[in-house]
C-alpha positions in Angstrom: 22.8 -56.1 34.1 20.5 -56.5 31.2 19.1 -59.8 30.0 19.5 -60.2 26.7 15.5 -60.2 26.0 15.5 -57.2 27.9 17.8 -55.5 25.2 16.0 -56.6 22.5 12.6 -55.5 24.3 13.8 -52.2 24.5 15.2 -51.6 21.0 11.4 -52.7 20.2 10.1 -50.1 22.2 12.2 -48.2 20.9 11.3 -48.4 17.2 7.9 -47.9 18.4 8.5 -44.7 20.2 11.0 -43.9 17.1 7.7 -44.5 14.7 5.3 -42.6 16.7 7.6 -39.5 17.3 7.5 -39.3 13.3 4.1 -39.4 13.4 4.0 -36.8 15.5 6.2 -34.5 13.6 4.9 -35.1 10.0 1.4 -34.3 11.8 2.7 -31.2 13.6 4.4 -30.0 10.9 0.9 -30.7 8.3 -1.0 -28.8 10.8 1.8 -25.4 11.3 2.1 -25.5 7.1 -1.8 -25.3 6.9 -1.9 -22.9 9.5 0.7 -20.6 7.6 -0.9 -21.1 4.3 -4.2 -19.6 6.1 -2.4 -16.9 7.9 -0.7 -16.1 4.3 -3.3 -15.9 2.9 -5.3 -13.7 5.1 -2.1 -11.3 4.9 -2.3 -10.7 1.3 -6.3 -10.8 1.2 -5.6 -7.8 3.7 -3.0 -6.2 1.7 -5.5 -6.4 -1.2 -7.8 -5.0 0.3 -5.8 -1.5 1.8 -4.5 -1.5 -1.6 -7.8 -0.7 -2.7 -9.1 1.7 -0.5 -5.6 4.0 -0.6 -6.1 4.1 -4.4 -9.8 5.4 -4.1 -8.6 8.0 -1.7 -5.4 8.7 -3.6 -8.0 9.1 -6.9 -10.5 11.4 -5.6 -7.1 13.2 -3.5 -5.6 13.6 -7.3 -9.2 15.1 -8.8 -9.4 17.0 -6.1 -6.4 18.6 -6.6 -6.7 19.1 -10.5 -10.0 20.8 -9.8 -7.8 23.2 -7.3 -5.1 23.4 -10.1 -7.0 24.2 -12.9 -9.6 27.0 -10.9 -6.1 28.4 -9.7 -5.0 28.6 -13.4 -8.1 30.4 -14.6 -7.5 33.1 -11.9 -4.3 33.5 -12.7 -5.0 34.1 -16.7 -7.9 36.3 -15.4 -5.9 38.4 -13.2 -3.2 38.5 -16.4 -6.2 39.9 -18.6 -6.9 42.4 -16.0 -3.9 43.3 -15.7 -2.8 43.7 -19.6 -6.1 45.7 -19.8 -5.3 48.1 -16.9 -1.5 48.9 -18.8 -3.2 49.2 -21.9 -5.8 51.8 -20.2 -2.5 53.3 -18.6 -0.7 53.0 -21.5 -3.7 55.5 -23.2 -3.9 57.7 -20.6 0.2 58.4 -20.9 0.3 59.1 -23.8 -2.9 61.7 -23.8 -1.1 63.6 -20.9 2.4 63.7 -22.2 0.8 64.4 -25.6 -0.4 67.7 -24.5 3.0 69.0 -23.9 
């Protein structure tokens, strides 16, 4: 059986254990927030970053390709304009052969 100064020892002990477990936890919990408002932060730093570089490469993809576009559309007007002048040339050379008829 316990004494009764026994009981009250341990309900001391017990507030002091009590005390220093929530310690404990308000210091664990201090040093995991800091350690996920690094880690955060190194994330989007990172994100930042990628960010950047893809839209470099996705600017010099896009000139690329309007440099391609627009040398595929000037060979396609010049191929028109060789084309209209070979029907016209055509179109001449009908005419003088059914002409003679």
């Amino acid at each position: 059986m316990t004494t009764k100064k026994q009981a009250k020892n341990n309900r001391f002990n017990f507030k002091l254990d009590l005390d220093k477990g929530i310690k404990t936890i308000k210091e664990t919990t201090k040093e995991v927030n800091d350690f996920v408002l690094e880690t955060s932060e190194e994330i989007v730093d990172g994100a930042i970053k990628r960010t950047e570089e893809w839209t470099s490469v996705t600017e010099k993809a896009i000139k690329g390709g309007l440099k391609l576009a627009e040398t595929q559309q000037d060979l396609v007007f010049e191929t028109l304009e060789s084309i209209k002048g070979q029907i016209l040339e055509g179109r001449k050379r009908f005419k003088v052969l059914f002409s003679k008829n």
